[in-house]
C-alpha atoms as one frame of an Amber mdcrd trajectory, in Angstrom:
protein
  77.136  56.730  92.515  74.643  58.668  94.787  76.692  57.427  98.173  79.577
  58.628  96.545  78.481  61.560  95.388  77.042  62.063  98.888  79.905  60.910
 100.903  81.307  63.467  98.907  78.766  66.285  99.647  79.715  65.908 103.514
  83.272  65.818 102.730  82.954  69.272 100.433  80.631  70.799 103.617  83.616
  69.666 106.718  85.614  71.596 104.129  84.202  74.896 103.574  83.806  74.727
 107.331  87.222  74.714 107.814  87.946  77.390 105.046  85.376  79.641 106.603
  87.114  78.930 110.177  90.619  79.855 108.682  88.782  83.331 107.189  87.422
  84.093 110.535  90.883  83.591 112.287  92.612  85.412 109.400  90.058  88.753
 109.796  90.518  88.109 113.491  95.080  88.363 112.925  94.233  91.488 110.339
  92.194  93.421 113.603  94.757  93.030 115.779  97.236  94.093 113.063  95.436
  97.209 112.597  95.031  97.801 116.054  98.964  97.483 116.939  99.554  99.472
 113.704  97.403 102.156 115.689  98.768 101.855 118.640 102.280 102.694 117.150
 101.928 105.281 114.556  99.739 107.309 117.979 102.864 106.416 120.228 104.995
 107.359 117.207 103.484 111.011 116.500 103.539 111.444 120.509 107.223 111.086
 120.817 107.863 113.543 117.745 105.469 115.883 119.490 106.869 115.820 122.807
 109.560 118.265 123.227 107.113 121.015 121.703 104.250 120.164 123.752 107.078
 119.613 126.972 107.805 123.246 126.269 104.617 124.580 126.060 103.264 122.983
 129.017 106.698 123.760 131.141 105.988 127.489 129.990 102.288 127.329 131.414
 103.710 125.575 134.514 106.029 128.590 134.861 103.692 131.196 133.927 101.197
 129.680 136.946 104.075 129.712 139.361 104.954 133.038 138.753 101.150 133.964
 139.312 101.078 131.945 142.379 103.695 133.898 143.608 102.055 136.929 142.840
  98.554 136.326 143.957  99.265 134.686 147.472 101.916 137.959 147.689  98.554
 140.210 147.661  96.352 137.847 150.015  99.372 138.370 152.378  99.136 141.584
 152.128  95.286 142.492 152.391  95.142 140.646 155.574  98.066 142.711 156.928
  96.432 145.228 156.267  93.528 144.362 157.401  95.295 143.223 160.992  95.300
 147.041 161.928  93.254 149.216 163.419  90.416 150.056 160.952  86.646 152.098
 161.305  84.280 149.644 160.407  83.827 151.316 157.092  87.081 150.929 156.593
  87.267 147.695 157.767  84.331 146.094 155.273  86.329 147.394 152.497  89.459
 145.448 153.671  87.634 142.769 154.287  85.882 142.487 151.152  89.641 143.367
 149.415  90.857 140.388 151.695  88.451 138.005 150.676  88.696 138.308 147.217
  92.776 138.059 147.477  92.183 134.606 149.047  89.915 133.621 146.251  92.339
 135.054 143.690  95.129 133.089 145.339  93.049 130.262 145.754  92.108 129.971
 141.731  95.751 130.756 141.227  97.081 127.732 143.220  94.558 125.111 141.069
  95.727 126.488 137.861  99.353 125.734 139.014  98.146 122.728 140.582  96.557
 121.529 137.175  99.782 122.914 134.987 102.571 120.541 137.079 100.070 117.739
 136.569  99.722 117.951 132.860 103.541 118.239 132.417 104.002 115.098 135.145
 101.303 113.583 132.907 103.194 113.702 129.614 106.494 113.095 131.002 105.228
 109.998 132.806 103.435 108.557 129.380 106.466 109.076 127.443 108.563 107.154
 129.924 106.005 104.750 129.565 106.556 104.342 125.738 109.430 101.972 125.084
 107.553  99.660 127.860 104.877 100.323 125.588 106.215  99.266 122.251 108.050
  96.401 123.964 104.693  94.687 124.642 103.333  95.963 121.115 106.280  94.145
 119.526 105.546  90.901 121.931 101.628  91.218 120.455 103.183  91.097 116.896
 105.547  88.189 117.572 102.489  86.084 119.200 100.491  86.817 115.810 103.512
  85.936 113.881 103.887  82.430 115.659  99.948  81.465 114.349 100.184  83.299
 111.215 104.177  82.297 109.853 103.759  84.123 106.989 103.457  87.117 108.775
 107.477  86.936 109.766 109.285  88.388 112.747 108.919  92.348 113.013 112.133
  94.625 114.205 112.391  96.637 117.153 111.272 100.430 117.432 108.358 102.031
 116.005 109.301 102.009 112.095 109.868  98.119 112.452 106.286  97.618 113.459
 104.288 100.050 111.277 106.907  98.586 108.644 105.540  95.030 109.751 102.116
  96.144 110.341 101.478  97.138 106.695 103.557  93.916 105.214 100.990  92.162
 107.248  98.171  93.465 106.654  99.459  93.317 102.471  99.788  89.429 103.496
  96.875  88.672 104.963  94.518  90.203 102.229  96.045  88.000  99.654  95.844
  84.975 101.686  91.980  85.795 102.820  91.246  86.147  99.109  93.063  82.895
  98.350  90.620  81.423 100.754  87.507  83.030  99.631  88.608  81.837  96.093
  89.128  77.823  97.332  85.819  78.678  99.385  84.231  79.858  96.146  85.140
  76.761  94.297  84.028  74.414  97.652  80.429  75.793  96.675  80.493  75.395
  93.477  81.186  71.541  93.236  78.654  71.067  96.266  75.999  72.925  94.086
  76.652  70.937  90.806  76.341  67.500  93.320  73.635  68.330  94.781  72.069
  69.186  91.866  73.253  66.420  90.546  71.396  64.190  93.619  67.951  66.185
  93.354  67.520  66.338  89.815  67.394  70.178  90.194  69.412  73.227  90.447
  70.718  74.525  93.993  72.591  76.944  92.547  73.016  80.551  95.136  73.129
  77.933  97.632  75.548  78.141 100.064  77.050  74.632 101.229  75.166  73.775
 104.138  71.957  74.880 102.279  72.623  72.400  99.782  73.254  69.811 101.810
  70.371  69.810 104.218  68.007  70.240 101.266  69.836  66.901  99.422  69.019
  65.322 103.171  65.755  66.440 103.061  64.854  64.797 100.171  65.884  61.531
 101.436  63.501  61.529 104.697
């Protein structure tokens, strides 16, 4: 009875090893189901916001061009003006007016420089976004092919945050299924090992109660 019972202690601790293995994989599948769920609803709220935020940087854009033309109009000018025949009063104050038209011009030419790169910038990472959820969608089908239950999810970015959340539903039932097999897996290696020792090992987890049946037998 005692080799059975034994035999049967191992058998209960290679399977909450497995059990616990399948939890870790499962919490593993439910991170990167978050993390693609992420990923879309960001890309998702980007695309609504585009045209707005197209506008409003196109406006700056505009609004720097036109100062551009404005400021580099008046460094033109001051060192025209400053080209002629000047007393050296004169001149300093010309100079100074110069200088300060170069800098103006100068600051004027980075802020336009800065406002074409932020609209290139947004335009480029919303071309970038059906490339994007293409790969996103790839990510979901991989976790789909080691998780079945998970199922196939459709194209664009409703389909996956549609997916995302049936998965992530699926995969807390089946984690708690687990944990409740797992549960049970602990209790019947408890009540045998108790059984073995003479004495309760209850709160033990199963590895705990096995090593302390094996230590009783050295």
């Amino acid at each position: 009875m005692d080799a059975r019972a034994s035999i049967e202690l191992h058998d209960l601790r290679e399977r909450d090893q497995a059990l616990a293995e399948e939890v870790a994989r499962l919490h593993d599948v439910e991170h990167a189901v978050t993390a693609i769920r992420r990923r879309v609803e960001a890309i998702a709220a980007d695309l609504e916001a585009f045209p707005a935020a197209l506008d409003r940087l196109s406006a700056a854009a505009f609004d720097a061009a036109d100062e551009l033309g404005r400021r580099r109009a008046a460094a033109e000018a001051a060192a025209r003006e400053l080209a002629g025949d000047h007393d050296d009063e004169t001149r300093q104050r010309l100079e100074r007016d110069a200088t300060r038209a170069r800098e103006r011009a100068s600051a004027a030419a980075g802020k336009f420089e800065r406002a074409t790169a932020a609209v290139e910038q947004l335009e480029g990472d919303t071309a970038e976004a059906p490339a994007e959820l293409a790969a996103l969608r790839l990510e979901a089908l991989a976790l789909a092919e080691t998780t079945p239950a998970l199922g196939a999810p459709e194209p664009g970015t409703d389909g996956l945050v549609a997916w995302a959340s049936r998965a992530q539903a699926e995969l807390f039932v089946e984690v708690g299924q687990l944990d409740r097999r797992r549960d049970n897996v602990i209790r019947e290696a408890n009540e045998l090992a108790t059984m073995l020792l003479g004495e309760p090992t209850y709160g033990s987890t199963v590895v705990q109660a096995v090593e302390r049946v094996e230590r009783s037998r050295r």
